[in-house]
C-alpha positions in Angstrom: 0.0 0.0 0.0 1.0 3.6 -0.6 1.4 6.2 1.9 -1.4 8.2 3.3 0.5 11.2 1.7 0.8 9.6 -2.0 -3.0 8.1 -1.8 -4.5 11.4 -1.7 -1.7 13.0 -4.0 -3.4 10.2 -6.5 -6.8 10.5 -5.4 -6.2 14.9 -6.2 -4.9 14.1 -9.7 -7.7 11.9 -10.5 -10.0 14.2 -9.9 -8.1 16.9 -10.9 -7.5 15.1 -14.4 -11.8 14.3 -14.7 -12.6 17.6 -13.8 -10.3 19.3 -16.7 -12.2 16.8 -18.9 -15.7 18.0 -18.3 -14.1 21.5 -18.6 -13.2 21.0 -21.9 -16.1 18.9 -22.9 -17.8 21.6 -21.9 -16.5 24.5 -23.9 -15.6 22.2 -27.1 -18.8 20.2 -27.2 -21.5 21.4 -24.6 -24.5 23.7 -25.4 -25.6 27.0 -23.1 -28.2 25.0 -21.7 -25.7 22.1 -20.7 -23.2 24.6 -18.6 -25.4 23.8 -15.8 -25.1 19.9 -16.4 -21.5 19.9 -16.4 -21.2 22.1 -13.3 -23.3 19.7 -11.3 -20.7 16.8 -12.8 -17.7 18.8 -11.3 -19.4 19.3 -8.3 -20.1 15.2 -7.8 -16.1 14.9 -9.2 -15.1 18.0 -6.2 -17.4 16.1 -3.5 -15.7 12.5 -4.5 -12.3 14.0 -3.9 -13.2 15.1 -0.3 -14.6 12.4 0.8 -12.0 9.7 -0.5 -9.5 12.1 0.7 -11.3 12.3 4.6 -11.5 8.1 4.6 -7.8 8.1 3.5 -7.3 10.3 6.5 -9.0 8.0 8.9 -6.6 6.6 11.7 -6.4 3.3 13.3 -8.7 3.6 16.7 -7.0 0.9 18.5 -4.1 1.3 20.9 -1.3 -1.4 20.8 -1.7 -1.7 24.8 -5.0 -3.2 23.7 -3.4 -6.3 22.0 -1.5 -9.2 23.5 1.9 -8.1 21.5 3.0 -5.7 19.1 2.6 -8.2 16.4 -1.0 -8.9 16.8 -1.4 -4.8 16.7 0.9 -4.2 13.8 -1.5 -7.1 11.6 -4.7 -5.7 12.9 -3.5 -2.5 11.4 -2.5 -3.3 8.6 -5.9 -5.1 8.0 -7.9 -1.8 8.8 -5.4 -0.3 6.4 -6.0 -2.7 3.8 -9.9 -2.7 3.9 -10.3 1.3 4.1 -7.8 1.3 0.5 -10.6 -1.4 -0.5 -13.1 1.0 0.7 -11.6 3.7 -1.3 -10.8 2.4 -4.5 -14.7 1.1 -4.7 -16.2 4.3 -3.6 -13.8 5.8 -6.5 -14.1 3.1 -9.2 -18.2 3.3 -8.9 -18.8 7.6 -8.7 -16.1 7.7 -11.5 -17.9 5.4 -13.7 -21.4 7.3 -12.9 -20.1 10.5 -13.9 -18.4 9.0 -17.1 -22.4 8.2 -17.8 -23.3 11.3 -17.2 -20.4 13.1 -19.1 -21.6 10.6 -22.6 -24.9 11.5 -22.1 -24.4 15.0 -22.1 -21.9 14.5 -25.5 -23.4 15.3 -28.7 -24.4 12.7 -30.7 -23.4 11.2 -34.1 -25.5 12.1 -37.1 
């Protein structure tokens, strides 16, 4: 697993990068009365980076005085760990793909 510090770097540029899409989308292929469309898909991209980035910041409740050793405490973190990245990449993987569906349907179609 990455670091905290480089799973939110990646989670920014993601976002980052989907956002600049819908800009230029936008401006290249959108219509006046589509502006408002794409602003609401930005906002859904803006909200999705938040929120990963806030569950990437989550920290490990447990104490290692709560555990028999320090091995038992260094697995069960390392489990949390491993389930929030799980948590993250789905919650990332499914909004990204609903706001690809919303950026096609708002793309002109072919004659």
């Amino acid at each position: 697993m990455a670091n905290k510090r480089q799973l939110k770097k990646a989670i920014c540029r993601t976002c980052g990068e989907v956002a600049g899409e819908c800009i230029f989308a936008a401006e290249a292929f959108g219509k006046e009365a589509d502006y408002e469309n794409w602003d609401k898909i930005i906002l859904d991209v803006a909200l999705l980076q938040a929120e990963a980035v806030n569950r990437v910041s989550e920290s490990f409740k447990q104490q290692p005085k709560e555990f028999a050793n320090g091995k038992e405490y260094k697995k069960a973190r390392k489990a949390h760990s491993k389930k929030v990245v799980k948590e993250i990449t789905e919650l990332m993987t499914n909004t990204l793909q609903e706001v690809a569906g919303k950026m096609n349907a708002l793309m002109p179609k072919k004659a």
